[in-house]
N, C-alpha and C positions, 0 to 999 in steps of 0.2 A: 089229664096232665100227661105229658110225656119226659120221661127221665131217659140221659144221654148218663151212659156209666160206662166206666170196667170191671168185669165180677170181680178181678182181683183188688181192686181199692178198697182200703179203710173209709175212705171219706166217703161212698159212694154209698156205703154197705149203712155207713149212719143214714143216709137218709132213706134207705131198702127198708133198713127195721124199722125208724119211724111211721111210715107208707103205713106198713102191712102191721103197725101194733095200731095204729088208728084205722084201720081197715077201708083204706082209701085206695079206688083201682087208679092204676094208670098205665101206660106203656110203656116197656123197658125199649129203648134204642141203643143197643150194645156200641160202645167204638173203642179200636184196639189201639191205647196208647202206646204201645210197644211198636204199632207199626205207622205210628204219625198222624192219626186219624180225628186225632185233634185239633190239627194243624192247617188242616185244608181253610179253601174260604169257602167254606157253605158253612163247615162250624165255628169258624172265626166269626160270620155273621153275628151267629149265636150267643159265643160269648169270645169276645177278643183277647181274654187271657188262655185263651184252647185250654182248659182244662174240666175236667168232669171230677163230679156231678155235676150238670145242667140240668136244670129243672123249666121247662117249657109248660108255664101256665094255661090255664082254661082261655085267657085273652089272649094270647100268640107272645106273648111276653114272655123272657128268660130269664133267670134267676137264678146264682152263680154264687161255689164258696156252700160249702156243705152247714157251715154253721149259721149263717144266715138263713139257709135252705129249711134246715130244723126251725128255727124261729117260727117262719112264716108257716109252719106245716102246724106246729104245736100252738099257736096263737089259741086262744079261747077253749083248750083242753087242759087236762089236769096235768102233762108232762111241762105245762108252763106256766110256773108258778106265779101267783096275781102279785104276794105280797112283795113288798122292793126289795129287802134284806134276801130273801130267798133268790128273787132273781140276779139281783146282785152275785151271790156266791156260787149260783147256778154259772154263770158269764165268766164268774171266774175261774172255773175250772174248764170252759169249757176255751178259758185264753191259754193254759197251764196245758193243755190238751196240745194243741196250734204251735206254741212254743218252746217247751221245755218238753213235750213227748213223741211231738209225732216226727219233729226235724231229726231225732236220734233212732226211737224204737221204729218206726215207718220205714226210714230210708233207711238202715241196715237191712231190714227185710225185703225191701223193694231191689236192693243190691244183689243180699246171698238168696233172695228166691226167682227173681226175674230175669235177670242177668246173666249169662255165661262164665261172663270173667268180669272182674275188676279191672283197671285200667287202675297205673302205680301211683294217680294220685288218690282214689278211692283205696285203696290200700294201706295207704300212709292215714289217713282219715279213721278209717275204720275204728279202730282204737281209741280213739278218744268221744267217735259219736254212739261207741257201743258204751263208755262209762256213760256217759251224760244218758244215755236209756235206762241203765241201771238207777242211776241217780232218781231219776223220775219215779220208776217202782218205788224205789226205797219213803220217798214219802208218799204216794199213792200207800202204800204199807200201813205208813204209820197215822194218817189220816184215816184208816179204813180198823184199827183198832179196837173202838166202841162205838161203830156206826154199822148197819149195815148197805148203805147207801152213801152217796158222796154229799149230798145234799137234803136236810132238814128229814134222814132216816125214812125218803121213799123215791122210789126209783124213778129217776125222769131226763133228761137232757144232757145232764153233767154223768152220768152214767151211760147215756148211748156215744155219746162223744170219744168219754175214754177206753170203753169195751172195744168198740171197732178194731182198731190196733193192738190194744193190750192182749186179746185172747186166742190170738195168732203171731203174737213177738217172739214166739218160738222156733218160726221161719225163719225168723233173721239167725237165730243161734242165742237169742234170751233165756237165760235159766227161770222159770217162773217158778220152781220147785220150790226155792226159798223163801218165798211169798205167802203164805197162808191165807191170811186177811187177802192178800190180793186174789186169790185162788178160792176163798169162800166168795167172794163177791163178785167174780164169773161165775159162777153155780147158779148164783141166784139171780142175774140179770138171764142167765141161759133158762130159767122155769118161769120165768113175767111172761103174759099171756100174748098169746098169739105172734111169739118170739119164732123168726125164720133162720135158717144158717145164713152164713155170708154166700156161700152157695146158691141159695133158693132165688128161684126167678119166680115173677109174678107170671099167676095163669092167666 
């Protein structure tokens, strides 16, 4: 398999740990969204929404959308739950992920760490996409309570989904300090086994 990423993506980073917790090789092809490289047509072929992760299967096939990506990675292993209800709540968090965390906690980060400058309509934005991140932790919080896991108390898909971003929303300017529960439950998704940094490239 070959994966088309940016080391700095969230999305990307879910499917790096994925990889490398099932200990599946495959080849990283770096491309630099910051400088258009998504954009071209060799990887519009690819995937005509230009965006990474792409995931270029064993059959020349591509497969596109980081949480699909997990799916089809975690199919018939223990990070994919067989029974319905789990999967179900698995999905749902990992929608809650997509919409209510990554459009706020993601893209304030991808602003105040990528970026030189805001432009005055990101500016104007900021402020209300930094509450609605907060808003996010605040129930990630309060779900996280008397669980150690986000899902049926063991660690699996709905936990790589939202660690990606959650354990680096400190780049954007997130206070994670007031979080505990959110901040024990990074600890412990960081000691599951054969757990890589967002950093780490494959050998």
């Amino acid at each position: 398999m070959t994966l088309y990423d940016f080391m700095g993506s969230g999305n990307g980073y879910k499917v790096r740990l994925l990889l490398a917790q099932l200990g599946l090789s495959y080849e990283l092809v770096e491309c630099d969204i910051l400088k258009g490289e998504t954009r071209t047509p060799e990887f519009l072929q690819k995937n005509p929404n230009g965006r990474i992760p792409t995931l270029q299967l064993e059959d020349g096939s591509h497969l596109a959308e980081s949480g699909a990506i997990l799916w089809y990675l975690a199919e018939g292993t223990p990070f994919a739950p067989a029974d319905r209800k789990t999967r179900a709540e698995t999905l749902q968090w990992m929608f809650f992920e997509q919409y209510s965390h990554e459009p706020y906690i993601a893209v304030v980060r991808y602003w105040r760490h990528f970026l030189g400058k805001l432009s005055p309509l990101q500016e104007l934005d900021l402020p209300e996409r930094r509450r609605k991140g907060y808003d996010a932790l605040e129930v990630m919080e309060r779900h996280l309570e008397a669980r150690p896991f986000f899902v049926a108390s063991r660690y699996g898909l709905a936990d790589i989904a939202l660690y990606a971003y959650t354990h680096v929303a400190h780049e954007g300017g997130f206070d994670l300090a007031r979080y505990p529960n959110v901040n024990g439950w990074l600890a412990r998704v960081a000691e599951q086994p054969r757990y890589v940094s967002m950093d780490r490239k494959p050998y």
